[in-house]
KEKE-3310 file (N, C-alpha, C; in steps of 0.2 Angstrom, whole numbers, plus 5000, padded with zeros to 4 digits):
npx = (5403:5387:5372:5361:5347:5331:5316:5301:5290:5278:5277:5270:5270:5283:5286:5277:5284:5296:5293:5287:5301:5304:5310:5305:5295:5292:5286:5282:5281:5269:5259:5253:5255:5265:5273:5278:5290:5299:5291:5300:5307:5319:5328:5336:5350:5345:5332:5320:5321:5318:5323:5327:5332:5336:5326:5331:5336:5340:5352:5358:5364:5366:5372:5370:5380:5385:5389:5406:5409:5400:5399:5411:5416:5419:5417:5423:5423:5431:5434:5433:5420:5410:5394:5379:5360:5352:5350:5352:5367:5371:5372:5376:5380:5384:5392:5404:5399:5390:5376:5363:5354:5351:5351:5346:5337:5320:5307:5311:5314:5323:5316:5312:5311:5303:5309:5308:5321:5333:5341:5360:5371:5370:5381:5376:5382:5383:5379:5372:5360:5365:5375:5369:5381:5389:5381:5381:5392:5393:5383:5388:5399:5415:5419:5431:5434:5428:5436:5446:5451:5445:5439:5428:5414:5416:5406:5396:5396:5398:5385:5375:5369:5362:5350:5348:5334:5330:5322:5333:5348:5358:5372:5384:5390:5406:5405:5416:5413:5400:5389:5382:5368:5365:5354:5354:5350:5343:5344:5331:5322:5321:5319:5334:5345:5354:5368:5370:5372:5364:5359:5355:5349:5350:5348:5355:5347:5334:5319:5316:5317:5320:5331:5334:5345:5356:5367:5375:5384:5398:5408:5422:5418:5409:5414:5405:5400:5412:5415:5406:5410:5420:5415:5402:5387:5386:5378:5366:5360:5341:5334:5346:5362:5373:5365:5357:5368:5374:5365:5361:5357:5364:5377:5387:5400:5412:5420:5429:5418:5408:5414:5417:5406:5407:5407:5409:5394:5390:5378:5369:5366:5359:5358:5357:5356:5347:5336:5341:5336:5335:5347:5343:5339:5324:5316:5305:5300:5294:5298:5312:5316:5318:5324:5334:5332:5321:5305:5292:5299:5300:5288:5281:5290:5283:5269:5270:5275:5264:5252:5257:5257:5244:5239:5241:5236:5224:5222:5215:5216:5227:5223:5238:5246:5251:5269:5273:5279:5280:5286:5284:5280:5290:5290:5283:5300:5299:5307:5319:5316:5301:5297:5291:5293:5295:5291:5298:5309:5319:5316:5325:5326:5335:5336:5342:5357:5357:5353:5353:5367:5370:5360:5362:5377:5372:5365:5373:5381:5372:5369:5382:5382:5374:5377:5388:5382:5376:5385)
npy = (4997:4990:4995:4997:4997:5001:4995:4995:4987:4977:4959:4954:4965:4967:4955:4959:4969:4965:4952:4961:4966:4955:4945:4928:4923:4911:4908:4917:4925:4926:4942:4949:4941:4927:4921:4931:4944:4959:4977:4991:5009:5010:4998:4987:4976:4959:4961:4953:4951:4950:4939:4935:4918:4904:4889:4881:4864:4864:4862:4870:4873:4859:4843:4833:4834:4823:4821:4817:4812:4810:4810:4819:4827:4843:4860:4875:4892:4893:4883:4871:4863:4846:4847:4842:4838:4853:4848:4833:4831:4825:4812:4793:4784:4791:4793:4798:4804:4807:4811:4802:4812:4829:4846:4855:4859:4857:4849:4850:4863:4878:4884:4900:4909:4920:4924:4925:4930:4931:4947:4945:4933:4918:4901:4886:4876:4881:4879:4886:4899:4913:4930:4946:4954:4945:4944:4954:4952:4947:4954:4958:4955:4953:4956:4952:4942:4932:4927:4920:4903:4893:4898:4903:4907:4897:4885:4893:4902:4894:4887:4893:4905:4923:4934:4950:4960:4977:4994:5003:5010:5018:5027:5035:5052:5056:5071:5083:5083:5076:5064:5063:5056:5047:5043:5031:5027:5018:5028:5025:5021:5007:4992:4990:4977:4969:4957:4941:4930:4916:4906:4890:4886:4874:4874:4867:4867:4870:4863:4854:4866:4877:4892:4902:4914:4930:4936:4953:4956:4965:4981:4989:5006:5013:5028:5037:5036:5037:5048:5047:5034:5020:5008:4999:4989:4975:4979:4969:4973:4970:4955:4955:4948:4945:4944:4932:4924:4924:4919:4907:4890:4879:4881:4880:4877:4888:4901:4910:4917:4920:4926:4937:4944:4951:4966:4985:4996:5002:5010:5020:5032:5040:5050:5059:5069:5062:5063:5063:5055:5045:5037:5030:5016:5005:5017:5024:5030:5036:5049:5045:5043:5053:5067:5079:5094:5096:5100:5094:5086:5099:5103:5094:5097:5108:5105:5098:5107:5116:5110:5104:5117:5119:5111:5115:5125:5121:5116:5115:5128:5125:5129:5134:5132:5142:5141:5135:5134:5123:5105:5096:5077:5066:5059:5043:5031:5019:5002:4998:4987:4987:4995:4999:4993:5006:5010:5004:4991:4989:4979:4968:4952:4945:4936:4940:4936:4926:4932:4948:4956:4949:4956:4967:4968:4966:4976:4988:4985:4987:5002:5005:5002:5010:5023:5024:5025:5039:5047)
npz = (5741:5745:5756:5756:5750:5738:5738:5735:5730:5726:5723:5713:5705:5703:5696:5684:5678:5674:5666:5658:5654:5647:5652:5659:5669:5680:5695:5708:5723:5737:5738:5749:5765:5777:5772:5761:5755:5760:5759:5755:5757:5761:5761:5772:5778:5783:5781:5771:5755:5736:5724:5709:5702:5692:5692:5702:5712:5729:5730:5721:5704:5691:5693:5707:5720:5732:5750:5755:5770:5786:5799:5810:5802:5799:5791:5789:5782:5776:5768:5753:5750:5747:5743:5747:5749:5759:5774:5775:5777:5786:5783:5785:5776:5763:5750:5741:5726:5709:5706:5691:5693:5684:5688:5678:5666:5666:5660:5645:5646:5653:5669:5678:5692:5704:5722:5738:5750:5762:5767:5768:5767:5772:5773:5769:5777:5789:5806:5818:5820:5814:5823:5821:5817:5814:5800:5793:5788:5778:5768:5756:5741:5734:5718:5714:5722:5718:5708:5713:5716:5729:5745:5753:5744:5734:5734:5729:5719:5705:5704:5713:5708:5707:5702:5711:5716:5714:5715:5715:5725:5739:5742:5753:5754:5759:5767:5773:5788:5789:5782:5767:5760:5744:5732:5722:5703:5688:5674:5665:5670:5673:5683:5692:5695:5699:5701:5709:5723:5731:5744:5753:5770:5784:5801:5814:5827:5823:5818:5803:5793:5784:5775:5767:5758:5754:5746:5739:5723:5722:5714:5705:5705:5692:5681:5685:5696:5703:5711:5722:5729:5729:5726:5718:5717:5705:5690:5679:5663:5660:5652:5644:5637:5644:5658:5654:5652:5666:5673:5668:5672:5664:5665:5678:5682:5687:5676:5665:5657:5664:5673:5667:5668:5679:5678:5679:5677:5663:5656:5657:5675:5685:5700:5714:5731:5744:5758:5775:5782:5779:5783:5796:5800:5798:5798:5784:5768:5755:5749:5753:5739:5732:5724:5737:5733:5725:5720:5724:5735:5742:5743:5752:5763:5766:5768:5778:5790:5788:5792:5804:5810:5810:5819:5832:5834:5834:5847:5863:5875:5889:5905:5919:5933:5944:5951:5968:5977:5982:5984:5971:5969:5963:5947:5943:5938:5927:5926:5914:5909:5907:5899:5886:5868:5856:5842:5827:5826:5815:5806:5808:5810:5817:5828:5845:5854:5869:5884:5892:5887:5876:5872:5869:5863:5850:5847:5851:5839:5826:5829:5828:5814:5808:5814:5803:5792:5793:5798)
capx = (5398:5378:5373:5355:5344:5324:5312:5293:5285:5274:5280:5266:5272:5290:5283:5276:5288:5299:5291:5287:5306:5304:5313:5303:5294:5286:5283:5281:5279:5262:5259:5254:5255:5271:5281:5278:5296:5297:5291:5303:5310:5325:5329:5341:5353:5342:5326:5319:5320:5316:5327:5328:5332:5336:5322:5334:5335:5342:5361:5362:5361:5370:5370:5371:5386:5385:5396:5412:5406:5396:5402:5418:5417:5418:5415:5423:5422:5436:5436:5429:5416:5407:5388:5372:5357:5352:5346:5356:5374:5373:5369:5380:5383:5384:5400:5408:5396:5387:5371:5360:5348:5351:5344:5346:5331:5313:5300:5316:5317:5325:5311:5314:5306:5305:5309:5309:5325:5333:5347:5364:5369:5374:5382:5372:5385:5383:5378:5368:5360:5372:5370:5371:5386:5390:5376:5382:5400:5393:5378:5391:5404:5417:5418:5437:5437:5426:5441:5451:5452:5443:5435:5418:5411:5417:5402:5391:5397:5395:5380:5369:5369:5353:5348:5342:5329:5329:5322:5340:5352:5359:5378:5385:5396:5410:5406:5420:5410:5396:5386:5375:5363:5362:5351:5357:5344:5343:5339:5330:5317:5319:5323:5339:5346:5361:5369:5368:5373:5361:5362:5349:5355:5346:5351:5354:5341:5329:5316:5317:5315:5326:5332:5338:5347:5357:5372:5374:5391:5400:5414:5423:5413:5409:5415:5400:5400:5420:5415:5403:5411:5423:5414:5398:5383:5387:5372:5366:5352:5338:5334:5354:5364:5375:5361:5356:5376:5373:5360:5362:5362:5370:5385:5389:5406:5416:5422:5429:5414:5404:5416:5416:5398:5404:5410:5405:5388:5390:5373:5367:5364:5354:5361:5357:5354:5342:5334:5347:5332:5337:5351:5342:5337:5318:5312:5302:5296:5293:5302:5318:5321:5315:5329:5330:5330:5315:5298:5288:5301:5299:5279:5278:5290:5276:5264:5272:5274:5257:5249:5258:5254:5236:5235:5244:5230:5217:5221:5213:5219:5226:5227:5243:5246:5258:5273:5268:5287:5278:5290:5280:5280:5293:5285:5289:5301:5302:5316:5320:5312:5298:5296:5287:5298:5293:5294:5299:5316:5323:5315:5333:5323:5339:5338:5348:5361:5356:5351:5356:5372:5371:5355:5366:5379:5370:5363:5378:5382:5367:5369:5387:5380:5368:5381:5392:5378:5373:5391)
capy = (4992:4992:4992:4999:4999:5004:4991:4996:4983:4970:4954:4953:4972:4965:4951:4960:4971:4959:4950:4968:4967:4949:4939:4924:4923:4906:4904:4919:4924:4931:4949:4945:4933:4926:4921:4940:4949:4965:4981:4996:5012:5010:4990:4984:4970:4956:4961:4949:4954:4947:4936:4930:4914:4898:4885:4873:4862:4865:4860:4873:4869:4856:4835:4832:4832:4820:4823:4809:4806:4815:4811:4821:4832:4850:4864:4881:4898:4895:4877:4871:4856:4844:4850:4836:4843:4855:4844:4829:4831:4820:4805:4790:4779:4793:4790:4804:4802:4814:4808:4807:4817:4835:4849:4860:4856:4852:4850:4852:4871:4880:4889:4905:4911:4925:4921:4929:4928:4936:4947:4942:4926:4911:4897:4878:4874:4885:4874:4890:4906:4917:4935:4951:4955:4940:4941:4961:4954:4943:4957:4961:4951:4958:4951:4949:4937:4927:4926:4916:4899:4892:4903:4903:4910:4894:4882:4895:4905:4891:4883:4897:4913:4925:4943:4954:4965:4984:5001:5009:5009:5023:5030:5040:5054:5061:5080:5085:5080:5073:5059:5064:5050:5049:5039:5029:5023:5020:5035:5024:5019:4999:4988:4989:4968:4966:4951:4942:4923:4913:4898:4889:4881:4871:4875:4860:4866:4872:4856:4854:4871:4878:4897:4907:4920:4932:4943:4955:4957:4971:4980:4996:5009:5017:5037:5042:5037:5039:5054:5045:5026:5019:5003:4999:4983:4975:4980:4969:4975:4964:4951:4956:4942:4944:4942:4926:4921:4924:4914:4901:4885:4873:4884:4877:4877:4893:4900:4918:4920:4921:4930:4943:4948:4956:4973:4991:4996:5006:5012:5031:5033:5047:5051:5064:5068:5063:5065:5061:5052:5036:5035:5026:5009:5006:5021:5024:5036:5038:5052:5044:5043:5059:5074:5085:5101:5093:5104:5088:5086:5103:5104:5090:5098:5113:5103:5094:5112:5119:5103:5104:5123:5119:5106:5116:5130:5120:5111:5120:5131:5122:5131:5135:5134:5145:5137:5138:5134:5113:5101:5090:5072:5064:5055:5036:5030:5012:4999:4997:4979:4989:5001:4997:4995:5011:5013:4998:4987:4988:4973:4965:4947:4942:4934:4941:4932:4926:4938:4956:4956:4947:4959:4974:4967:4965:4984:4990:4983:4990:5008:5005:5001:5015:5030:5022:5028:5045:5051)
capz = (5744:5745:5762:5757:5742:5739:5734:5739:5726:5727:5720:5705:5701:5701:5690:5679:5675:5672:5659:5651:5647:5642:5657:5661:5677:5680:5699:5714:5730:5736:5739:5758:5769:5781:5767:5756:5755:5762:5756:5758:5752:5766:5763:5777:5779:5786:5776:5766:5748:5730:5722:5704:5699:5690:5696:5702:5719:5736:5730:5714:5697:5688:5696:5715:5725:5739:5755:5756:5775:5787:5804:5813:5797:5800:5785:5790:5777:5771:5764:5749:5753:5743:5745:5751:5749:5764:5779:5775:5778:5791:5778:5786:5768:5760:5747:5734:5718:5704:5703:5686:5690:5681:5689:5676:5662:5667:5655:5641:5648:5659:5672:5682:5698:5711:5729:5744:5752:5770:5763:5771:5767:5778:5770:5768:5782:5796:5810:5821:5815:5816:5826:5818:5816:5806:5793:5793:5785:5772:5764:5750:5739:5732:5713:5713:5727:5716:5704:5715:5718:5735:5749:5757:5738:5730:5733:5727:5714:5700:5706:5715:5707:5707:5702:5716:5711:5716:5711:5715:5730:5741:5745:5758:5750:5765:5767:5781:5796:5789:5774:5764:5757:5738:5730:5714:5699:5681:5671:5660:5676:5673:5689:5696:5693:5705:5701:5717:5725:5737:5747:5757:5774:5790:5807:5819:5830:5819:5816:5793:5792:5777:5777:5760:5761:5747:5744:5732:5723:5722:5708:5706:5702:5686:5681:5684:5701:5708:5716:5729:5732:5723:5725:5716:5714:5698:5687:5674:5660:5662:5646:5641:5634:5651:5661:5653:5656:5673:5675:5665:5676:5663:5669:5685:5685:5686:5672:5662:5655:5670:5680:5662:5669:5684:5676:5680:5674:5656:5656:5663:5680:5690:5707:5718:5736:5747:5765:5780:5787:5779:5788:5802:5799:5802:5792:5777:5767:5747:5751:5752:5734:5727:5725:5742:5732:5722:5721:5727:5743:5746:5745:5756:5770:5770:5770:5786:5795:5788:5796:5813:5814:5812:5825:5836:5835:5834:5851:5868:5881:5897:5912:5920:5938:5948:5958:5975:5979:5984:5982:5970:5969:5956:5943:5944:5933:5924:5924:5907:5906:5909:5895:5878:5863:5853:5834:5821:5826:5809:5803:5804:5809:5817:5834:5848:5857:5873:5889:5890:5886:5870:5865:5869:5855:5844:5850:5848:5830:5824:5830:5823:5806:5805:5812:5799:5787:5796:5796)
cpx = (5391:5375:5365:5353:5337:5321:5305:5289:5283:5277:5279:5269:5281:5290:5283:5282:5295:5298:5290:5294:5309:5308:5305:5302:5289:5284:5284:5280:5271:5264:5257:5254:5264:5276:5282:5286:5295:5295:5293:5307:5317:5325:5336:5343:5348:5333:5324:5316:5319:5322:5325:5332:5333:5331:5325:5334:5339:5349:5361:5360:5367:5368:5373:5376:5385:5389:5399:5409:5403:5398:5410:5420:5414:5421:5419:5423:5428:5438:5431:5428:5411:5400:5382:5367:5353:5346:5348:5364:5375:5370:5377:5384:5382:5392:5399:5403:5390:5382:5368:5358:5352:5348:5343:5340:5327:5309:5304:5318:5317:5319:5314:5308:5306:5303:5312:5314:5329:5340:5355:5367:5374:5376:5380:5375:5385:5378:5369:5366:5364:5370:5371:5377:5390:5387:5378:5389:5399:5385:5382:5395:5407:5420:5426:5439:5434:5431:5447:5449:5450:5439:5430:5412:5412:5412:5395:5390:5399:5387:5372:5369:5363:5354:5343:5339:5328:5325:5327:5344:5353:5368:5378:5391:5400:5409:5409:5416:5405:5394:5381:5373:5362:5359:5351:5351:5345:5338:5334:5320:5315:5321:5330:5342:5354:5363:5373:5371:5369:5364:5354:5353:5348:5350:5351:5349:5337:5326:5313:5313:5322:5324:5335:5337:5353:5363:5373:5382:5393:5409:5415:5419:5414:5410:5411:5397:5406:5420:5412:5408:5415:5422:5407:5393:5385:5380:5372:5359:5347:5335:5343:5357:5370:5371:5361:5362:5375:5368:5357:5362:5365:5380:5386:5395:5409:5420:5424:5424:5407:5408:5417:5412:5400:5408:5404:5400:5389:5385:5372:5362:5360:5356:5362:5356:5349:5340:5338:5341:5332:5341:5350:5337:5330:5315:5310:5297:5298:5297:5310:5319:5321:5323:5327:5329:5323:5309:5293:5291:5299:5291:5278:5284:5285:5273:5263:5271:5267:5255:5249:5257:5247:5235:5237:5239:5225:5219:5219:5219:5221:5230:5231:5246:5253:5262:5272:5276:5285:5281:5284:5284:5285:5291:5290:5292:5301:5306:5314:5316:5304:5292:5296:5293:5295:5295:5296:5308:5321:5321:5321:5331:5330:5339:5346:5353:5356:5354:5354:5360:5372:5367:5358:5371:5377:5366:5367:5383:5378:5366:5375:5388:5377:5375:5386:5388:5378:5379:5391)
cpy = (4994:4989:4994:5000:5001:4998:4992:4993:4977:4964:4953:4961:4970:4960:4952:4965:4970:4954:4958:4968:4960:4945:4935:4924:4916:4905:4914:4918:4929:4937:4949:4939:4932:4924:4928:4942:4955:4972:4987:5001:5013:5000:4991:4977:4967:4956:4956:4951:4949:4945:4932:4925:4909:4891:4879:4872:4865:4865:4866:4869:4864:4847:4838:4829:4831:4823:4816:4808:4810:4816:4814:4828:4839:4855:4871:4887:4899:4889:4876:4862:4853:4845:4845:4840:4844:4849:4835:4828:4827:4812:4798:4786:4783:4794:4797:4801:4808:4808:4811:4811:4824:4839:4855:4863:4852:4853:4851:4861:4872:4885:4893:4907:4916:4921:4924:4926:4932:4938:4947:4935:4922:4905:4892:4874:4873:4881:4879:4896:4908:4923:4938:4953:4951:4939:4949:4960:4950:4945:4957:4956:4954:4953:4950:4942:4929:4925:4921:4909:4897:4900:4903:4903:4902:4889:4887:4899:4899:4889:4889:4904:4915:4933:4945:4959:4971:4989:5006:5007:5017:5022:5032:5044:5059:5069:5082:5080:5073:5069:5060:5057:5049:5044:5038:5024:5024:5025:5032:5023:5011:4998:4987:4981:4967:4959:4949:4934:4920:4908:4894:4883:4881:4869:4868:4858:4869:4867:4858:4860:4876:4887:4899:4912:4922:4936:4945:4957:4965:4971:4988:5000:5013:5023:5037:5043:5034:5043:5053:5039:5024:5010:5002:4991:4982:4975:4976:4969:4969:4962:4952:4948:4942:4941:4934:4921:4919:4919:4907:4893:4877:4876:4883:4874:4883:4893:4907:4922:4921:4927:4938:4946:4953:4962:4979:4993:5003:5011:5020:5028:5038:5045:5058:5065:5067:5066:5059:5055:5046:5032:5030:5020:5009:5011:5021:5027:5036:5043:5054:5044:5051:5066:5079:5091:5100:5099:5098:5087:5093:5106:5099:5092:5107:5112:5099:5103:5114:5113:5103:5112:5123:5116:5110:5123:5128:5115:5115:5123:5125:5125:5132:5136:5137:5143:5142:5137:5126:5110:5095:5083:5068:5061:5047:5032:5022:5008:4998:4991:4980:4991:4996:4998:5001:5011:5004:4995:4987:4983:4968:4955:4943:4942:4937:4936:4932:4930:4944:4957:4953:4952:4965:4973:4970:4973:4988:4988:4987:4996:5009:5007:5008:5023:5031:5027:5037:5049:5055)
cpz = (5743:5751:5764:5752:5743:5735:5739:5733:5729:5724:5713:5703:5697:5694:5685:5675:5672:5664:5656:5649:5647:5644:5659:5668:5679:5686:5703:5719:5729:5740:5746:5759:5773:5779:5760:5758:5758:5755:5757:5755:5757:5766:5765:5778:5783:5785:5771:5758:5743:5725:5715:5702:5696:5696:5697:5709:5723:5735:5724:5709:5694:5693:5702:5716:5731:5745:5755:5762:5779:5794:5807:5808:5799:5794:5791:5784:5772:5769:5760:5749:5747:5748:5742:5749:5756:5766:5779:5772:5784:5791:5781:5780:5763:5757:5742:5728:5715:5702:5697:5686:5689:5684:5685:5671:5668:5660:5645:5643:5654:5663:5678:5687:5702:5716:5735:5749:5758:5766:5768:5770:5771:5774:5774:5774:5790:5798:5816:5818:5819:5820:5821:5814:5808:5801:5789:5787:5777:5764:5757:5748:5734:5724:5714:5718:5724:5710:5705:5717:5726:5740:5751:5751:5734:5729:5730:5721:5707:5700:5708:5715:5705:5703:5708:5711:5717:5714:5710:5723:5734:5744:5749:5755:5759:5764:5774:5785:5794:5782:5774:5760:5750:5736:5721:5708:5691:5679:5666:5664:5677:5679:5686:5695:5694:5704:5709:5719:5731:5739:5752:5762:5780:5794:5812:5824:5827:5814:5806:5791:5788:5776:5771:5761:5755:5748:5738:5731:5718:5716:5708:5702:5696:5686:5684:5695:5706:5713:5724:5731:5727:5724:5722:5715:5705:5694:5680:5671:5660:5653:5643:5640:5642:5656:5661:5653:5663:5676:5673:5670:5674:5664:5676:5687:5682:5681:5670:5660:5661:5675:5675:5664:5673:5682:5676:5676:5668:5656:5660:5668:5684:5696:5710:5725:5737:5754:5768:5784:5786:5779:5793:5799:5801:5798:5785:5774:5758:5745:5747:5745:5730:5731:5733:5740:5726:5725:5725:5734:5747:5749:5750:5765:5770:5772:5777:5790:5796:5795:5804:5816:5816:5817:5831:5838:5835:5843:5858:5873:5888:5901:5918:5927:5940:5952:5964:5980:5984:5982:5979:5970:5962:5954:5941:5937:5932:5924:5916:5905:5905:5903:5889:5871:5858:5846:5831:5824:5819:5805:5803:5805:5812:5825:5838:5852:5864:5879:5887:5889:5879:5865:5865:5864:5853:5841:5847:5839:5827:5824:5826:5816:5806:5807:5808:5792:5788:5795:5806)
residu = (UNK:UNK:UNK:UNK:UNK:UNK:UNK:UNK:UNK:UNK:UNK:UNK:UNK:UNK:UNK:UNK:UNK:UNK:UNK:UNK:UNK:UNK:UNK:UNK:UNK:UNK:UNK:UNK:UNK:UNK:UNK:UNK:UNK:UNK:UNK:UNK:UNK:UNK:UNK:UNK:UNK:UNK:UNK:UNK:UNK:UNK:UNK:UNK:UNK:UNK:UNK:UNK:UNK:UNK:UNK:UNK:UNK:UNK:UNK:UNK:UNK:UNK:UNK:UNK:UNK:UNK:UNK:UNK:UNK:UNK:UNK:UNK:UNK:UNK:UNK:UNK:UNK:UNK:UNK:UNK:UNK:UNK:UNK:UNK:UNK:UNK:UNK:UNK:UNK:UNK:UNK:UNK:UNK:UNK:UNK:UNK:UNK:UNK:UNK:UNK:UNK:UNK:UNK:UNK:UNK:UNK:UNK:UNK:UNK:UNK:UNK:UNK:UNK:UNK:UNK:UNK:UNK:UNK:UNK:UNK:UNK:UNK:UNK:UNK:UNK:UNK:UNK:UNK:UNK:UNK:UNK:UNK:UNK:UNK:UNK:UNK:UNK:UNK:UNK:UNK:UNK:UNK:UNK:UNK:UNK:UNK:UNK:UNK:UNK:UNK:UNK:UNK:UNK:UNK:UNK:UNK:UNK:UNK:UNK:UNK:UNK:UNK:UNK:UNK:UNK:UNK:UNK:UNK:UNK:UNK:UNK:UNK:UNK:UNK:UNK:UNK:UNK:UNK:UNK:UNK:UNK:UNK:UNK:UNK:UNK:UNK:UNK:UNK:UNK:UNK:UNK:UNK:UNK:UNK:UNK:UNK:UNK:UNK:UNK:UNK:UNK:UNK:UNK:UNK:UNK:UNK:UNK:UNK:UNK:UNK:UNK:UNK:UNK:UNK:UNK:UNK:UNK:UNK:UNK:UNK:UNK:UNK:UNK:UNK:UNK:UNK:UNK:UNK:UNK:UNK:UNK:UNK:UNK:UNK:UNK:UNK:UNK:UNK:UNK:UNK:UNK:UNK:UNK:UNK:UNK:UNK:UNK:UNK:UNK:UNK:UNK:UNK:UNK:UNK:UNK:UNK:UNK:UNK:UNK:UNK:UNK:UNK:UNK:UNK:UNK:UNK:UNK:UNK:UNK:UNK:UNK:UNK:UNK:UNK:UNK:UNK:UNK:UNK:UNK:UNK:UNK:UNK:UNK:UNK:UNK:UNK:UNK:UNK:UNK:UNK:UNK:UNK:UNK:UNK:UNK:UNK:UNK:UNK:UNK:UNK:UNK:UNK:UNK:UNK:UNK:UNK:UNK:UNK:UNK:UNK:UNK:UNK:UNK:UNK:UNK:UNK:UNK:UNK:UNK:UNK:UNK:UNK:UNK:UNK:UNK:UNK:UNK:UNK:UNK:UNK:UNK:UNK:UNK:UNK:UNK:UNK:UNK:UNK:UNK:UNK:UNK:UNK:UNK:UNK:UNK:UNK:UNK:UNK:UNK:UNK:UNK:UNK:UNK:UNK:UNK:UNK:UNK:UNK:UNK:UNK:UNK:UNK:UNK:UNK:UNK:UNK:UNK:UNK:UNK:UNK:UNK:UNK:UNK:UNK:UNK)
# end
């Protein structure tokens, strides 16, 4: 699986480098502001990451499939539905038909864009946001399931496939008790280009406000790492004649040659450990990708101790009183509702369920997930 990767670029950096190896970039996101992507060397499911793909509409690529009728129709995960475009599924005279319009060519060419996207993905269907848990089951795709005939994957896997964009990922290898963290990258230092599926969906109570969202899919892993996971992101080289398979959006029907893409990554790897600290969600540090037996990680745990010796000598004397055997005064505690949230949430951006019981879930999934990692 891939349940953590490292992206701490900017979008123009992702951009660019990008065109340096001669993939087309015609549209981004900006480097700040309330729709920038996140930046982070510990990315977490429900972070919003950088997604390449085909500039095509809100339905996928290929002509618009209407919905046959709108009222009493109900969509679950496991049926395969004709697809409106988001925010009109509940068009009354809407009849079965493959409109002209093309969304595959504009301008006679195909154009490609980065887009900031929340990573989990909810299908175009889904009525409510979902909580945690459920956006937790649909981070990853397992490419054989996209092999089969209908399922959750079938409206999206011709139509809206993407490349996530990385610097590398992280494992957890079983050591008896405990997991160690290692972190996976090309040896070559290009981006990372996870082949990935979006979708873009509007919640019933959320006024024409459209939400994209990504999974990355996943294939058995390559020799070189059987020893960590015997599952791996499918990796494909970027400007590669797969790639441009992959992304292609006059292919918008399922086919061998698309599902050909999703094979173990050939190419050399670099994989080694790192710090146990990126275990917990919410953390981030440069740190995390760099070797822990590394000259570099270990200059900077001195420079952490030096650091914290000096401040501990430079801080004054405070005078010591003697118990007098006075029952002091207990120092007053807070009710929980009280107390300040301390430290970073994880960034997960995913509303809790309703009052305290629903935010404790979601509490408890989340703690779940991470000691999952931690070992």
């Amino acid at each position: 699986m891939c349940g953590r990767y490292a992206l701490a670029l900017r979008p123009s950096q992702v951009r660019q480098m990008l065109q340096d190896d001669d993939m087309p970039v015609d549209d981004a996101p900006a480097d700040d502001g309330d729709g920038a992507p996140r930046q982070s060397y510990n990315f977490a499911p429900g972070y919003h990451g950088i997604v390449y793909r085909a500039d095509v509409p809100d339905w996928g690529a290929g002509p618009r499939r209407e919905a046959k009728s709108a009222k009493g129709a109900k969509a679950t995960a496991g049926e395969t539905v004709s697809e409106p475009e988001v925010g009109e599924r509940d068009a009354d005279d809407a009849a079965t038909t493959m409109a002209k319009t093309d969304s595959t060519v504009k301008d006679g060419e195909t154009h490609y864009k980065l887009q900031s996207m929340k990573w989990g993905l909810v299908p175009f269907w889904t009525k409510r946001n979902p909580d945690y848990a459920a956006v937790m089951k649909t981070i990853n795709c397992r490419d054989d399931s996209l092999a089969q005939t209908g399922g959750m994957w079938s409206s999206m896997k011709g139509r809206k496939r993407c490349i996530v964009v990385s610097q590398g990922f992280y494992e957890w290898l079983k050591s008896g008790k405990e997991k160690v963290p290692h972190f996976v990258k090309r040896k070559d230092g290009r981006l990372m280009c996870f082949a990935g599926l979006w979708d873009c969906v509007k919640y019933d109570d959320d006024d024409d406000q459209k939400h994209y969202t990504y999974t990355i899919i996943t294939t058995d892993s390559n020799k070189q790492l059987k020893f960590l996971h015997d599952r791996m992101p499918v990796i494909l080289d970027p400007a590669s004649e797969k790639l441009k398979v992959w992304l292609d959006p006059s292919r918008y029907e399922w086919s061998k040659e698309l599902q050909d893409c999703l094979k173990p990554f050939d190419g050399e790897l670099e994989v080694y450990p790192v710090s146990k600290e990126v275990g917990k969600v919410g953390n981030n540090s440069p740190n995390f990708i760099i070797p822990v037996a590394s000259k570099e990680n270990k200059s900077n745990i001195a420079n952490f101790f030096a650091n914290a010796k000096a401040k501990k000598d430079s801080m004054p004397e405070v005078e010591v009183k003697k118990e007098t055997g006075e029952k002091e005064e207990a120092p007053e505690i807070k009710p929980l509702d009280d107390v300040a949230d301390e430290g970073d949430d994880g960034g997960m951006g995913l509303p809790p369920k309703a009052g305290h019981e629903g935010l404790q879930d979601d509490q408890r999934n989340q703690q779940r997930y991470e000691e999952s990692c931690e070992g």
